[in-house]
PyMOL Python script that loads the backbone (N, CA, C, O; Angstrom):
from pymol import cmd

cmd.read_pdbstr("""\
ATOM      1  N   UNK A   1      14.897   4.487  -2.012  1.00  0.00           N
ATOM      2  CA  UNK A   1      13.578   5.069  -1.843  1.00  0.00           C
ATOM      3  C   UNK A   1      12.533   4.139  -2.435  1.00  0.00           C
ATOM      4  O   UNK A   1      12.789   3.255  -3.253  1.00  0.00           O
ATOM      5  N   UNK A   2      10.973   4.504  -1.799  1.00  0.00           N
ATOM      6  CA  UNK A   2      10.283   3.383  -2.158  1.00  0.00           C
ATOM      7  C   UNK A   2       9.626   3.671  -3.142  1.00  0.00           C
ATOM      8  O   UNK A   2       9.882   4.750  -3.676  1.00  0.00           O
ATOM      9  N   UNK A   3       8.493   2.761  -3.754  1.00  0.00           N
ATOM     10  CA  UNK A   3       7.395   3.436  -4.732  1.00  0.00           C
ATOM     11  C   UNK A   3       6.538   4.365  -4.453  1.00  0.00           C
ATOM     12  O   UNK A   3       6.005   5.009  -5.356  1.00  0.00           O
ATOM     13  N   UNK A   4       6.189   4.644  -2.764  1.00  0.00           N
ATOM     14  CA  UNK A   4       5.164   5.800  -2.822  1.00  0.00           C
ATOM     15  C   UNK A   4       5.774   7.103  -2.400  1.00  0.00           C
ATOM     16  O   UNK A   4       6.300   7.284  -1.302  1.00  0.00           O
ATOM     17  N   UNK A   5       5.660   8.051  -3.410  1.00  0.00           N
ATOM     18  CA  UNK A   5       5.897   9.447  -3.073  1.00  0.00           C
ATOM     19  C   UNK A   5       5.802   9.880  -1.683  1.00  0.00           C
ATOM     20  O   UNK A   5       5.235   9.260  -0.784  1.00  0.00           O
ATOM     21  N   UNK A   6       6.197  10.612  -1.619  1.00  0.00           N
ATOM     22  CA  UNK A   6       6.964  11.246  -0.276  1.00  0.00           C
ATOM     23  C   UNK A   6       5.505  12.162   0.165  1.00  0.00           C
ATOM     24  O   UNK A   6       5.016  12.211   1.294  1.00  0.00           O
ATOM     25  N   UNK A   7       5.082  12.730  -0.862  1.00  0.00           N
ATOM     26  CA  UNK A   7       4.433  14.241  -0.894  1.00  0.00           C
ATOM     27  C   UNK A   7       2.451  13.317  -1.001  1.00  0.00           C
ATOM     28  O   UNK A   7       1.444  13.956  -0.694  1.00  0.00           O
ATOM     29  N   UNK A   8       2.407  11.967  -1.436  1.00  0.00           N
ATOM     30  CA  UNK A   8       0.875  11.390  -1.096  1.00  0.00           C
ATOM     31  C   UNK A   8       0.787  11.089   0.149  1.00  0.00           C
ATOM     32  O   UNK A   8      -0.327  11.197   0.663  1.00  0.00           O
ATOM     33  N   UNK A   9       1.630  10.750   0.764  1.00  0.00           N
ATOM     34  CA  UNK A   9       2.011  10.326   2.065  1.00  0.00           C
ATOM     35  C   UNK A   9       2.011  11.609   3.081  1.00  0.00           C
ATOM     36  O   UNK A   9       1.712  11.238   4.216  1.00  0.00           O
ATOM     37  N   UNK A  10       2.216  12.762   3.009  1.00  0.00           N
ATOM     38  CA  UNK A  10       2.187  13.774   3.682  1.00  0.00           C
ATOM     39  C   UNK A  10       0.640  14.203   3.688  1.00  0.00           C
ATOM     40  O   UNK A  10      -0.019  14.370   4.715  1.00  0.00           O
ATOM     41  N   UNK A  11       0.022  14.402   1.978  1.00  0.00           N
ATOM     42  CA  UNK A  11      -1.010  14.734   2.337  1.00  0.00           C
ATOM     43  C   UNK A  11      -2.270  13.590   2.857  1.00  0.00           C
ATOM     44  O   UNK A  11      -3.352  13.875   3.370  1.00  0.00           O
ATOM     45  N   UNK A  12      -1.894  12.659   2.637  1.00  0.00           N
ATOM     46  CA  UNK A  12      -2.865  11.553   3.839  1.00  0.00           C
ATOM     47  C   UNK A  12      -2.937  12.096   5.123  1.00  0.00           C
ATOM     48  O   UNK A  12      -3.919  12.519   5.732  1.00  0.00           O
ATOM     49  N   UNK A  13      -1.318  11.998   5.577  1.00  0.00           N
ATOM     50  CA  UNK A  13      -1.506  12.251   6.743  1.00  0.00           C
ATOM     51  C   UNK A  13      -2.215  13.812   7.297  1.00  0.00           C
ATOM     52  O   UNK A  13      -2.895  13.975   8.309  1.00  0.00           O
ATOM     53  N   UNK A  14      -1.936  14.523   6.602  1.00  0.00           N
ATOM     54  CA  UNK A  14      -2.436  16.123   7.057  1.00  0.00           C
ATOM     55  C   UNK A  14      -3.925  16.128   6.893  1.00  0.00           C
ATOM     56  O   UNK A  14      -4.648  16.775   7.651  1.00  0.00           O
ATOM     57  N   UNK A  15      -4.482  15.247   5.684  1.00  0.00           N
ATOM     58  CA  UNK A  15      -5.896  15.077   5.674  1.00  0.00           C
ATOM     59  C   UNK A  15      -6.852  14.441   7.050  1.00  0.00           C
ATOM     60  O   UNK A  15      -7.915  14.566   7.659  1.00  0.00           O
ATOM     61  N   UNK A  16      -5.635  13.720   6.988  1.00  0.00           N
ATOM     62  CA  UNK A  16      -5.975  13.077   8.491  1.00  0.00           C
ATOM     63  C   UNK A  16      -6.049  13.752   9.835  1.00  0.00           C
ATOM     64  O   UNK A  16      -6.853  13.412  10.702  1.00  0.00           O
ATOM     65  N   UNK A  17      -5.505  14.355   9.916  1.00  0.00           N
ATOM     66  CA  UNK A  17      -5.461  14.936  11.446  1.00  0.00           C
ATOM     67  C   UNK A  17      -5.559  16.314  11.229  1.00  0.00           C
ATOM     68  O   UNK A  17      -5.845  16.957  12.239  1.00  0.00           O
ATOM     69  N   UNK A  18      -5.345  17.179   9.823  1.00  0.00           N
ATOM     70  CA  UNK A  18      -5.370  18.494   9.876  1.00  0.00           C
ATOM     71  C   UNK A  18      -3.930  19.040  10.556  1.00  0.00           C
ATOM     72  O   UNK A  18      -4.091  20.054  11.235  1.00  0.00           O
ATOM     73  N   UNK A  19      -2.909  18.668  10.506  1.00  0.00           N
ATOM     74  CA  UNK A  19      -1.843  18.673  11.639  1.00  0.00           C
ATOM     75  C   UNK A  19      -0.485  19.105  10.429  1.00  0.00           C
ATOM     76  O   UNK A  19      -0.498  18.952   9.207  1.00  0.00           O
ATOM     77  N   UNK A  20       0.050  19.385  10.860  1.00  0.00           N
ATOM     78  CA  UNK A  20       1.237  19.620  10.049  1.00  0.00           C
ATOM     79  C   UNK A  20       2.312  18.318  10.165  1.00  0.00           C
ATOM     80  O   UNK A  20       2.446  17.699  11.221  1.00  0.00           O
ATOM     81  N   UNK A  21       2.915  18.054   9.171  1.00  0.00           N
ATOM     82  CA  UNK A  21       3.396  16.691   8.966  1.00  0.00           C
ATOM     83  C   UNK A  21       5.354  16.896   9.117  1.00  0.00           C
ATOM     84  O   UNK A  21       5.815  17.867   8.518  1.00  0.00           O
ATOM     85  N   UNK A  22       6.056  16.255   9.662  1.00  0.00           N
ATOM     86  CA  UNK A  22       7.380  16.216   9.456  1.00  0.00           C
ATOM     87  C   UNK A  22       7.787  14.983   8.159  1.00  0.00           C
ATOM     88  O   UNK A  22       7.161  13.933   8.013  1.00  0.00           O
ATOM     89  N   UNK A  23       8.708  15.325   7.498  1.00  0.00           N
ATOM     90  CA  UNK A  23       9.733  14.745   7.001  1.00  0.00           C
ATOM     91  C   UNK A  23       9.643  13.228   7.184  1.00  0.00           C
ATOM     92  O   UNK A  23       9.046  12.466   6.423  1.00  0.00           O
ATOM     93  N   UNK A  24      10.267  12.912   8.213  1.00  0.00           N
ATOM     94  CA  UNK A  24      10.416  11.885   8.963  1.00  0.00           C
ATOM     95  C   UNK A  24       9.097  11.061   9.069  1.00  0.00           C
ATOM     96  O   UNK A  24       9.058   9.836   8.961  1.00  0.00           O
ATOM     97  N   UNK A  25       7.673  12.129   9.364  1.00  0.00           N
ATOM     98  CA  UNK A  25       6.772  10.850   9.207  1.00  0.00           C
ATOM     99  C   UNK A  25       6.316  10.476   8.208  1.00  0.00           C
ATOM    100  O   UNK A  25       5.838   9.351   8.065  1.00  0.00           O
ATOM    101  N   UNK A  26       6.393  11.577   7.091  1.00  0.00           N
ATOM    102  CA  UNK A  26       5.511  10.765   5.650  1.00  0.00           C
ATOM    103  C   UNK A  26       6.543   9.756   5.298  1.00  0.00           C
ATOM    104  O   UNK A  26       6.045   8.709   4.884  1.00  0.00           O
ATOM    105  N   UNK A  27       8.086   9.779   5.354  1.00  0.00           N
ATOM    106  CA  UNK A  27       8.768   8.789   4.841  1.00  0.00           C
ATOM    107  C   UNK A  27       8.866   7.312   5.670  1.00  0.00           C
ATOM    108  O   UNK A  27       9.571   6.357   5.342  1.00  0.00           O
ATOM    109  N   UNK A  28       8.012   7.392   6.767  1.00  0.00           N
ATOM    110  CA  UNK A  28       7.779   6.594   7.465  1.00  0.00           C
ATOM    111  C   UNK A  28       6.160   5.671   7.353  1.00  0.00           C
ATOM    112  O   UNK A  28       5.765   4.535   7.616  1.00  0.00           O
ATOM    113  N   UNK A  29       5.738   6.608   6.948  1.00  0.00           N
ATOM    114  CA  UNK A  29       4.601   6.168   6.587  1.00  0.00           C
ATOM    115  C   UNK A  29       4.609   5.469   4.783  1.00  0.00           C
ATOM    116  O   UNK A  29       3.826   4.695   4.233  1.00  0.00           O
ATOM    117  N   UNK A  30       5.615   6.028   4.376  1.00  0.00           N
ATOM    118  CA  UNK A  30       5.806   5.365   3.068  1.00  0.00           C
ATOM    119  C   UNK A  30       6.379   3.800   3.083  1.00  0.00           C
ATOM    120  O   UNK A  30       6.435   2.849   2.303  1.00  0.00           O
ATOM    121  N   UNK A  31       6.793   4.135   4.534  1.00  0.00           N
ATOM    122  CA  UNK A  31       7.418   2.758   4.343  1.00  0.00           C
ATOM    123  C   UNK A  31       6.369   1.328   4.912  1.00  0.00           C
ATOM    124  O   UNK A  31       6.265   0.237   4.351  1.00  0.00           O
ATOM    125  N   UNK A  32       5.868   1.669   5.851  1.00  0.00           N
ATOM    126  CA  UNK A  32       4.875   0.911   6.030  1.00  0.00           C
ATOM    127  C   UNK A  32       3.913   0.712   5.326  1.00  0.00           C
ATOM    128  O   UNK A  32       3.518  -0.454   5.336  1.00  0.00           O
ATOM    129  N   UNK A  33       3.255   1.559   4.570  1.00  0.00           N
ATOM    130  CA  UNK A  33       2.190   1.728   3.183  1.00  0.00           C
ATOM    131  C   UNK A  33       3.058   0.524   2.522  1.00  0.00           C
ATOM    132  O   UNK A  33       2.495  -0.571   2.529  1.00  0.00           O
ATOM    133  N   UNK A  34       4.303   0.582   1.976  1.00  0.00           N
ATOM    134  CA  UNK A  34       4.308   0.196   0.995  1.00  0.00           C
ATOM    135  C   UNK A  34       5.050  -1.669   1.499  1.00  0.00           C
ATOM    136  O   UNK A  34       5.222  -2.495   0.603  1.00  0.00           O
ATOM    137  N   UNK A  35       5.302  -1.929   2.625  1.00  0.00           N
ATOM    138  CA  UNK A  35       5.321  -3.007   3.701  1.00  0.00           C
ATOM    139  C   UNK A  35       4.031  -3.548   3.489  1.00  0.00           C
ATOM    140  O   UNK A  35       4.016  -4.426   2.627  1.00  0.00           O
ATOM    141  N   UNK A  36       2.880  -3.271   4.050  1.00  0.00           N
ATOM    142  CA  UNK A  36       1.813  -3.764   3.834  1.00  0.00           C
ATOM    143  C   UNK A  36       1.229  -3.640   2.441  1.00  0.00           C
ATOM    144  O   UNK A  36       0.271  -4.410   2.515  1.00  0.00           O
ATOM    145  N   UNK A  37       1.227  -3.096   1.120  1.00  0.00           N
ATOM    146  CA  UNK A  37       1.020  -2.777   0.318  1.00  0.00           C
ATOM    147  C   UNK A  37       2.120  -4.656  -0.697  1.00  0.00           C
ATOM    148  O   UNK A  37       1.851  -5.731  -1.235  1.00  0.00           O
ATOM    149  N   UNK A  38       2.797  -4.162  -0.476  1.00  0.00           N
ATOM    150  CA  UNK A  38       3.637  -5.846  -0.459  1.00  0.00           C
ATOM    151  C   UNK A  38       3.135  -6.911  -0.338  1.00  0.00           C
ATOM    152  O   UNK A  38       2.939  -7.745  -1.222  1.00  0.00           O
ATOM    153  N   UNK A  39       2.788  -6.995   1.193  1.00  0.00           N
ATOM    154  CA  UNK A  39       2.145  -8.153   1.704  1.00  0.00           C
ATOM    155  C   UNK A  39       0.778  -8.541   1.204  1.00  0.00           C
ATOM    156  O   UNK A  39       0.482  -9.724   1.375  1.00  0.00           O
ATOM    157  N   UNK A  40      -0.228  -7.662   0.539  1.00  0.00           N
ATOM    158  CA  UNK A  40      -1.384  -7.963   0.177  1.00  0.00           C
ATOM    159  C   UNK A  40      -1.156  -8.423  -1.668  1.00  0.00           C
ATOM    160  O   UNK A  40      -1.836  -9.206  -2.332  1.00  0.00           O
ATOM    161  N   UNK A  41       0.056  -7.590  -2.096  1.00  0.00           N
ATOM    162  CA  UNK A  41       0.326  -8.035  -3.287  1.00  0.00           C
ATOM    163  C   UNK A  41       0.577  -9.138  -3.741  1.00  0.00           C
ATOM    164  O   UNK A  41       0.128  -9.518  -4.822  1.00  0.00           O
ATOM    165  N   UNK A  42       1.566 -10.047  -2.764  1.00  0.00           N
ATOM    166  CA  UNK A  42       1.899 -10.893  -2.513  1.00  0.00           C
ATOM    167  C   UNK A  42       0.760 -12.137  -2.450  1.00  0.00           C
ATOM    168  O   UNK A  42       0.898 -13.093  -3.213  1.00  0.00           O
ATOM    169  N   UNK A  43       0.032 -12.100  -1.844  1.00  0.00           N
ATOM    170  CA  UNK A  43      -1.044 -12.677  -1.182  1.00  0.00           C
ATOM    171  C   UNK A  43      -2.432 -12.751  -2.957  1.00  0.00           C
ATOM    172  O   UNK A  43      -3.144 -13.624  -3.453  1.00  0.00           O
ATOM    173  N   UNK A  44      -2.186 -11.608  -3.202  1.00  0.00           N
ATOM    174  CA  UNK A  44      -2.931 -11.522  -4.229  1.00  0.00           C
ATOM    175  C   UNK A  44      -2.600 -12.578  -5.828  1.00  0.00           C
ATOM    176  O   UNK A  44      -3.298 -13.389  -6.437  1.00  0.00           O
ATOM    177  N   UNK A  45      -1.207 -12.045  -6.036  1.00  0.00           N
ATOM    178  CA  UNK A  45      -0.667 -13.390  -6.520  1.00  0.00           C
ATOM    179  C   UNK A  45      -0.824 -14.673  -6.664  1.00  0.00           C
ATOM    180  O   UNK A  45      -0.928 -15.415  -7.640  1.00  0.00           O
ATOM    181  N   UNK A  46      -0.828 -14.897  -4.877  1.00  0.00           N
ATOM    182  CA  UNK A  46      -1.038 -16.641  -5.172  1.00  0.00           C
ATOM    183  C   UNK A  46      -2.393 -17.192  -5.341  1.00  0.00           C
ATOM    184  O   UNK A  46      -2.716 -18.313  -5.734  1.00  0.00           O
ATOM    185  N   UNK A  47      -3.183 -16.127  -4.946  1.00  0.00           N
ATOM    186  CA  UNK A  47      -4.667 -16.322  -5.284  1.00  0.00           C
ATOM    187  C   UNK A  47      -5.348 -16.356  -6.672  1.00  0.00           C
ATOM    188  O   UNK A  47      -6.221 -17.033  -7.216  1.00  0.00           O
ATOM    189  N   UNK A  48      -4.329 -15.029  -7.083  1.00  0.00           N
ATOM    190  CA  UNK A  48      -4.617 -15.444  -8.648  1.00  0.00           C
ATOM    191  C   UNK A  48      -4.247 -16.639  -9.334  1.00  0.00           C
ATOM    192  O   UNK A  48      -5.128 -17.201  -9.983  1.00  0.00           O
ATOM    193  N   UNK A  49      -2.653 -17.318  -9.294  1.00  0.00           N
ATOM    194  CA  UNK A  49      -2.092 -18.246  -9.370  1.00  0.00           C
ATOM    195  C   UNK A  49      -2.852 -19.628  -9.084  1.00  0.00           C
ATOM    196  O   UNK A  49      -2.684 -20.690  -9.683  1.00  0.00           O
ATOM    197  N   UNK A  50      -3.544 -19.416  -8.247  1.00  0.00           N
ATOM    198  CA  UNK A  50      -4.502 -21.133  -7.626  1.00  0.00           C
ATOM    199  C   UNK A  50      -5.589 -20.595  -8.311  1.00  0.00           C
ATOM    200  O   UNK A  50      -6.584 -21.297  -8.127  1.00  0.00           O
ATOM    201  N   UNK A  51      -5.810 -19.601  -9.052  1.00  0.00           N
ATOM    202  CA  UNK A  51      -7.267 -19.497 -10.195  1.00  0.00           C
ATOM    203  C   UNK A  51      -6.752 -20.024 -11.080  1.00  0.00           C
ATOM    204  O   UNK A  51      -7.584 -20.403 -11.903  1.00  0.00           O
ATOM    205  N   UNK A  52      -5.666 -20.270 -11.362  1.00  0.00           N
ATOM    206  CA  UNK A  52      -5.025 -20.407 -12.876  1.00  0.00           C
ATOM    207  C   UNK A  52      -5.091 -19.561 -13.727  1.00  0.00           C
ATOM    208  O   UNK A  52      -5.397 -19.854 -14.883  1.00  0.00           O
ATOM    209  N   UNK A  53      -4.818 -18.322 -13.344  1.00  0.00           N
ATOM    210  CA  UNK A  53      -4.473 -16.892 -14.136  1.00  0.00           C
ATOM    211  C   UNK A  53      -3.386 -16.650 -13.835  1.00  0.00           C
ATOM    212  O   UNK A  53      -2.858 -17.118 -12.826  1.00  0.00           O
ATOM    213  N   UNK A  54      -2.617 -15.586 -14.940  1.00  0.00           N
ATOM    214  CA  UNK A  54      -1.507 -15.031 -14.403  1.00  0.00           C
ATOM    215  C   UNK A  54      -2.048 -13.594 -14.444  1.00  0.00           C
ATOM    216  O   UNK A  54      -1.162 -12.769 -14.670  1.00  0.00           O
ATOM    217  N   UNK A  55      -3.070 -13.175 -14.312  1.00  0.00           N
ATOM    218  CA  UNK A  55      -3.654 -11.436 -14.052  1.00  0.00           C
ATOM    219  C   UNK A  55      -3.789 -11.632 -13.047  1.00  0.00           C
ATOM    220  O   UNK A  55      -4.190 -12.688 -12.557  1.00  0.00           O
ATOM    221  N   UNK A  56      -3.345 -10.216 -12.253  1.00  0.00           N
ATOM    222  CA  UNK A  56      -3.774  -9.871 -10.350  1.00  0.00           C
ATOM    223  C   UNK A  56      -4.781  -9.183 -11.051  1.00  0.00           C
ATOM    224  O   UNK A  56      -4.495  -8.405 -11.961  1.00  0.00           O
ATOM    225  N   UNK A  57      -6.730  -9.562 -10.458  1.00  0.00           N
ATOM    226  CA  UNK A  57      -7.518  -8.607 -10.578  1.00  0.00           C
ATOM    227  C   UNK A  57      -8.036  -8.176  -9.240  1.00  0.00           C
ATOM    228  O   UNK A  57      -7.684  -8.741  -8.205  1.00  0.00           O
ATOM    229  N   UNK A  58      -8.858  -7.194  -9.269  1.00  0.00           N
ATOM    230  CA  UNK A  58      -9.602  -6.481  -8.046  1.00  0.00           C
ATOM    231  C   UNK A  58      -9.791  -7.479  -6.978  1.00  0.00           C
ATOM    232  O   UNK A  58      -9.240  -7.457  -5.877  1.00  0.00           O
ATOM    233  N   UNK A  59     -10.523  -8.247  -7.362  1.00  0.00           N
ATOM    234  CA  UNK A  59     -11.263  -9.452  -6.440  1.00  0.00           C
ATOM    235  C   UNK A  59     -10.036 -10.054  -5.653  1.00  0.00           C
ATOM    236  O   UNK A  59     -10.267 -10.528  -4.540  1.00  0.00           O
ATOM    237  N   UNK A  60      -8.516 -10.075  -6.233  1.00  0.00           N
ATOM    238  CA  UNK A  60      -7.707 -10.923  -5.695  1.00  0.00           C
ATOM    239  C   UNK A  60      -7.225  -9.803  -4.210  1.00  0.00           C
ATOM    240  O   UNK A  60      -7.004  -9.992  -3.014  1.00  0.00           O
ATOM    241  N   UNK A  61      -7.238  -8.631  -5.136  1.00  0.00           N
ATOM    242  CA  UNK A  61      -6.484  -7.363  -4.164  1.00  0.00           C
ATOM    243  C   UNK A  61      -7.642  -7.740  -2.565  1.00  0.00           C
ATOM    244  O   UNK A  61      -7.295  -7.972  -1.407  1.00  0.00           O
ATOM    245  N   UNK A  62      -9.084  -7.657  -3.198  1.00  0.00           N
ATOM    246  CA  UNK A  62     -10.153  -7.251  -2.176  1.00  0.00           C
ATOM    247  C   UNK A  62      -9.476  -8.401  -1.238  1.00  0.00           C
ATOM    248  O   UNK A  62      -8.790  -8.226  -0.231  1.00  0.00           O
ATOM    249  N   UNK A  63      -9.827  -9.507  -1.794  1.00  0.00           N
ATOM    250  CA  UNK A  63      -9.583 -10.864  -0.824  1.00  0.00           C
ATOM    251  C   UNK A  63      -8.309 -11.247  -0.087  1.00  0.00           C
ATOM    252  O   UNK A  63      -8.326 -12.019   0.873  1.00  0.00           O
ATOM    253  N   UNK A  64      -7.256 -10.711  -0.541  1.00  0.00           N
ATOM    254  CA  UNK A  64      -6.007 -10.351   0.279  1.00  0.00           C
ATOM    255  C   UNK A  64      -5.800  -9.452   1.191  1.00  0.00           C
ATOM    256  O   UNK A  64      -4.956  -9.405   2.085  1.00  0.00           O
ATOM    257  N   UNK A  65      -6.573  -8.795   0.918  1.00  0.00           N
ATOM    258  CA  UNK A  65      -6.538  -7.019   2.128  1.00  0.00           C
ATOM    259  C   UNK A  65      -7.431  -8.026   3.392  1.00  0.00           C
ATOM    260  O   UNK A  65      -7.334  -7.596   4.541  1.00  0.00           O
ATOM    261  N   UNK A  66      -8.032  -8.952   3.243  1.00  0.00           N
ATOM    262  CA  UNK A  66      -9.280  -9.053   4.331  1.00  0.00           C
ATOM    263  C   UNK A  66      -8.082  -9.607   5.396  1.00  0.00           C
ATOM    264  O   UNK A  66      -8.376  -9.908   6.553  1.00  0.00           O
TER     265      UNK A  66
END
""", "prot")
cmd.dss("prot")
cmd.show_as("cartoon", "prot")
cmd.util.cbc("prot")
cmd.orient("prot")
């Protein structure tokens, strides 16, 4: 199982559409959240890293999400 709860992921989605949510999609949606959630982390890293910090701050997150 991944890092994002099962049950933030449900209520995103229900916030979202007002819809009733299965099983199957919040844990699906956890998984991609946290797929892309990876990839920007990742990204954030080396940005911090070529600052010559070893802190991930905001600015690195912002500039990786773009």
């Amino acid at each position: 199982m991944g890092e994002i709860p099962l049950a933030a992921c449900d209520r995103i989605i229900r916030n979202a559409t007002k819809l009733r949510v299965g099983n199957d999609a919040a844990a699906l949606l956890a998984e991609v959240l946290e797929e892309i959630g990876t990839e920007i982390a990742a990204e954030a890293g080396t940005l911090a890293k070529h600052a010559g910090r070893r802190t991930v701050k905001a600015s690195d997150i912002k500039l990786a999400a773009r």
